[in-house]
MILUMVEX-648521 format. One record per residue (C-alpha): x, y, z. Coordinates in nm, 2 decimals. Layout:
REM MILUMVEX-648521
<node c1="X" c2="Y" c3="Z"/>
...
//
This chain:
REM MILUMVEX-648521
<node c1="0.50" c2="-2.45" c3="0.55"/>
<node c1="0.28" c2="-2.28" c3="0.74"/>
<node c1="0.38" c2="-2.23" c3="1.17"/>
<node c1="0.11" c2="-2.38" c3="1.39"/>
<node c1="-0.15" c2="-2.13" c3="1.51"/>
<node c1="-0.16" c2="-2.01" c3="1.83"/>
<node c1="-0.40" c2="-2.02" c3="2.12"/>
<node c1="-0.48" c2="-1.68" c3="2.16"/>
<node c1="-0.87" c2="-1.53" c3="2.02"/>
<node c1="-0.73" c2="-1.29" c3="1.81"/>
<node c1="-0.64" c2="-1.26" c3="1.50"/>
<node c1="-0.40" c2="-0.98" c3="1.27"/>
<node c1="-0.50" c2="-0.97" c3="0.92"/>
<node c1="-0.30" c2="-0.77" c3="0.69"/>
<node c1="-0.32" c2="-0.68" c3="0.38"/>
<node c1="-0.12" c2="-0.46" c3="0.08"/>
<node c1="0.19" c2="-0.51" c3="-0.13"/>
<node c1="0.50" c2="-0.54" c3="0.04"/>
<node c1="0.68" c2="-0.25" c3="-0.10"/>
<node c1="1.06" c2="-0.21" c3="-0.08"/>
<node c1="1.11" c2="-0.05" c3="0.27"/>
<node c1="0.90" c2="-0.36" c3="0.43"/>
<node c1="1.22" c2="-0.54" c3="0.58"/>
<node c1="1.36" c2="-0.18" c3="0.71"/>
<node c1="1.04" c2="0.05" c3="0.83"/>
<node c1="0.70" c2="-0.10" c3="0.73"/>
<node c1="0.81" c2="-0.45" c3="0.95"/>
<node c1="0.99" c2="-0.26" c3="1.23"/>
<node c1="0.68" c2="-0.07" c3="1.30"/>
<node c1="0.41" c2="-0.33" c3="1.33"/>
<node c1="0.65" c2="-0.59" c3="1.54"/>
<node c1="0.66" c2="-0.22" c3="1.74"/>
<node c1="0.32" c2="-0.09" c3="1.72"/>
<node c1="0.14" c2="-0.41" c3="1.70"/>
<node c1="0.27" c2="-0.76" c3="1.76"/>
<node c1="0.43" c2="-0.65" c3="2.08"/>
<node c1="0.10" c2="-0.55" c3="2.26"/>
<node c1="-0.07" c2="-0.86" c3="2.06"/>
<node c1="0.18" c2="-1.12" c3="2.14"/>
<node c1="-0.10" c2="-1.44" c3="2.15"/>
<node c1="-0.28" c2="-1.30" c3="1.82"/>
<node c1="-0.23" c2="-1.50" c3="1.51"/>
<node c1="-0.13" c2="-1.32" c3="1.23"/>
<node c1="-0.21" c2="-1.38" c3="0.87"/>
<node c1="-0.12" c2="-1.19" c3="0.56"/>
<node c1="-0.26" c2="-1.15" c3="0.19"/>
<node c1="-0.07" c2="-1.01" c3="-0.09"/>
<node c1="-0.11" c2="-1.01" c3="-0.45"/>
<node c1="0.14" c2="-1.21" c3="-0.72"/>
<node c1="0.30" c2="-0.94" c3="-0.85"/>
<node c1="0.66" c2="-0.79" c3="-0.90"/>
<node c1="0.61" c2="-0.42" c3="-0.97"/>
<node c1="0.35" c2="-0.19" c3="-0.76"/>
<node c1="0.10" c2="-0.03" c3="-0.95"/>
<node c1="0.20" c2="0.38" c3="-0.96"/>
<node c1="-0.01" c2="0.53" c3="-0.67"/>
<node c1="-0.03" c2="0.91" c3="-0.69"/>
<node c1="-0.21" c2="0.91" c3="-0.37"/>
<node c1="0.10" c2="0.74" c3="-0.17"/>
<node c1="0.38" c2="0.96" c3="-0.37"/>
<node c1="0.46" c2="0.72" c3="-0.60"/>
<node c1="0.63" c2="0.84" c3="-0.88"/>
<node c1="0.75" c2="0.58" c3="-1.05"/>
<node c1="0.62" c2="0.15" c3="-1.06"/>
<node c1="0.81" c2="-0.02" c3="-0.78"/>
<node c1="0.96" c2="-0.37" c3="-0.77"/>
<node c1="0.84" c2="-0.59" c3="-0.53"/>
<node c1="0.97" c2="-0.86" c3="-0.34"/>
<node c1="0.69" c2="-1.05" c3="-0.24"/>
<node c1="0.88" c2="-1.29" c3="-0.04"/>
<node c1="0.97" c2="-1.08" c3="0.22"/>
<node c1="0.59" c2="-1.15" c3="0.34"/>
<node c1="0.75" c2="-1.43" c3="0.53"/>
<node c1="0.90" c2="-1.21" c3="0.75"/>
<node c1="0.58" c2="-1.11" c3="0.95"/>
<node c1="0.44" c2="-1.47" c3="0.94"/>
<node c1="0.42" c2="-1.80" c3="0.69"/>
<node c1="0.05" c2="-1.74" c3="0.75"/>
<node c1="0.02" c2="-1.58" c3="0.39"/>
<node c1="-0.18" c2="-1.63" c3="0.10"/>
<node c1="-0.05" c2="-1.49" c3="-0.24"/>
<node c1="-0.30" c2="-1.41" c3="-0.52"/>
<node c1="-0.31" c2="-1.26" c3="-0.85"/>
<node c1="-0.52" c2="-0.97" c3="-0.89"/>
<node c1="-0.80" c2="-1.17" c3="-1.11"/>
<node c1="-0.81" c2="-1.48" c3="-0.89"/>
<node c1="-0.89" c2="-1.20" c3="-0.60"/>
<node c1="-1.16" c2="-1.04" c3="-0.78"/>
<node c1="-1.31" c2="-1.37" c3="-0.91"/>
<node c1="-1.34" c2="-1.48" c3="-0.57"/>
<node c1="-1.45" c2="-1.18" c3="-0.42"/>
<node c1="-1.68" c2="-1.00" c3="-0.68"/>
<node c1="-2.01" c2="-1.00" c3="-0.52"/>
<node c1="-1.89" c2="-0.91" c3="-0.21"/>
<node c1="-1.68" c2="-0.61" c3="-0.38"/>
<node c1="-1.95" c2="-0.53" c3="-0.56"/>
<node c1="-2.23" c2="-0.54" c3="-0.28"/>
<node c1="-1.98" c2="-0.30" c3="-0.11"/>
<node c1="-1.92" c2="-0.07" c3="-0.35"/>
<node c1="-2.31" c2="-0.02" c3="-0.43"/>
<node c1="-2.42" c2="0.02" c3="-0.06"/>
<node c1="-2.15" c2="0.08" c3="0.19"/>
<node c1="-1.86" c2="0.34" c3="0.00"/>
<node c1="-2.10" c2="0.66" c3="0.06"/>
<node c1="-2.02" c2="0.64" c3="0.40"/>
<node c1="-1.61" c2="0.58" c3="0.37"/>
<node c1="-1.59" c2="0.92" c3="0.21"/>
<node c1="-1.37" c2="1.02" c3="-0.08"/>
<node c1="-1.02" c2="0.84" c3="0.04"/>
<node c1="-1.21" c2="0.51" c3="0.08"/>
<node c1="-1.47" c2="0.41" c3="-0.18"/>
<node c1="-1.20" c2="0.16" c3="-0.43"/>
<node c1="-1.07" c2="-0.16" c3="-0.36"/>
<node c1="-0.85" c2="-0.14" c3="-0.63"/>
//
């Protein structure tokens, strides 16, 4: 069930996999950091259907980690929870549109959505 949203004219998206150190540092940091100077913001979150974490060289990752995607519902019940191919056949003109026009300007550390 999803909590009513509120009145305020902002929003929070976020977006990522919700690796193991969520519950203790990742969540800590944005109630912290961000929810406590955006207390009338809603907040909605997107993750993907998946129990293990791709291995990301560029975050340190040496291994694949497990997931637990239901600690999501920690930051909100706001979420919506995708595979990988239902989020690319949704959103594959607009990834692609981006990736042909925009990336040149992100520089090296931004030009994949994958």
């Amino acid at each position: 069930p999803k909590r009513p949203l509120r009145t305020g004219k902002c929003a929070l998206l976020f977006f990522g996999l919700i690796k193991e150190s969520f519950a203790s540092l990742t969540l800590p940091s944005i109630q912290k950091n961000i929810l406590s100077i955006n207390p009338t913001c809603d907040i909605f979150l997107h993750t993907y259907n998946v129990t293990h974490s791709p291995l990301n060289e560029r975050n340190g990752d040496k291994d694949a980690l497990e997931l637990n995607i239901s600690q999501v519902y920690l930051l909100t019940l706001n979420v919506t929870i995708e595979t990988v191919e239902e989020f690319y056949n949704i959103r594959k003109e607009v990834l692609n549109r981006t990736r042909k026009f925009h990336h040149k300007k992100w520089g090296d550390c931004c030009i994949s959505h994958d």
